[in-house]
N, C-alpha and C positions, 0 to 999 in steps of 0.2 A: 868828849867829842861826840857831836851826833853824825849818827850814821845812817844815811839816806837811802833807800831801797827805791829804786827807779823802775815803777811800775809800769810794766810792759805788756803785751799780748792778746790772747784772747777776753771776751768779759769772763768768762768761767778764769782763767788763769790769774788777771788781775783781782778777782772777788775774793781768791786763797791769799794770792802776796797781800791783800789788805789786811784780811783777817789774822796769819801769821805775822804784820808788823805790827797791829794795833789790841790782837789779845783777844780771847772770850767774851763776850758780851751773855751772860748771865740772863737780862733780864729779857733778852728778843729770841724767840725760836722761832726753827725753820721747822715749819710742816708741812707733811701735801695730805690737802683737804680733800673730799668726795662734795662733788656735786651733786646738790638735791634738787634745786628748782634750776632750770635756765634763764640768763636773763629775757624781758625787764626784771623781774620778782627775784635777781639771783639770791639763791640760801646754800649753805654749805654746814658741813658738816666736822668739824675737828679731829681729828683721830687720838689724841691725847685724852681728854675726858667727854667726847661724844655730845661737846657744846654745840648747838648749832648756830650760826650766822646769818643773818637778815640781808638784804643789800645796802641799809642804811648804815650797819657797823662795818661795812669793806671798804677800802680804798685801791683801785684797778690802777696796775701801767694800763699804756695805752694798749701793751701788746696785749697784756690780759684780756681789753675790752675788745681788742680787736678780733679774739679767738671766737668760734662759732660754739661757744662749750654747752653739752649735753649733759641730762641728768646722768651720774654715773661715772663722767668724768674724773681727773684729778688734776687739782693746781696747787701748786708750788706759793708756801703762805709764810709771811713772815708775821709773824706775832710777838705784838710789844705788849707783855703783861699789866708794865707800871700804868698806860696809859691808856689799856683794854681797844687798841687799834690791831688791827689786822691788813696788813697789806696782801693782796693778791697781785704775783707779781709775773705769772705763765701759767700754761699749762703744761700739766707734767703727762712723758712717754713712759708707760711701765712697762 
């Protein structure tokens, strides 16, 4: 019998019940990246092996693009290894 989990609430509380119903995903990580150039030029910086990113290998939300982000900065990145995309998908408050 399948058993339905009726995803409710906040997008932070809905982003957990998804991932608790649907499992690990191995090959996507979440990082928060350092800002190095501001857009147009934006570049970032990986914190896992200190790759850095061009603006032509990111792909922005809207809200990302909508942020005024500074060198120095940090956003919230999700990186798909198999397919070497990197979503930027906020900026992150530390």
């Amino acid at each position: 019998m399948d058993k339905r989990i009726k995803i409710e609430g906040s997008f932070d509380s809905r982003m957990i019940q998804l991932m608790r119903k649907y499992g690990h995903n191995r090959e996507m990580k979440i990082e928060v990246a350092t800002v190095l150039t501001p857009a147009p030029n934006l570049t970032l910086r990986m914190p896992s092996d200190g790759l850095q990113l061009e603006r032509e290998e990111l792909i922005l939300t809207a809200t990302a693009a909508s942020r005024n982000l500074a060198s120095g900065d940090s956003v919230i990145v999700i990186a798909d290894e198999d397919s070497q995309m990197y979503f930027v998908m906020d900026k992150a408050v530390i």
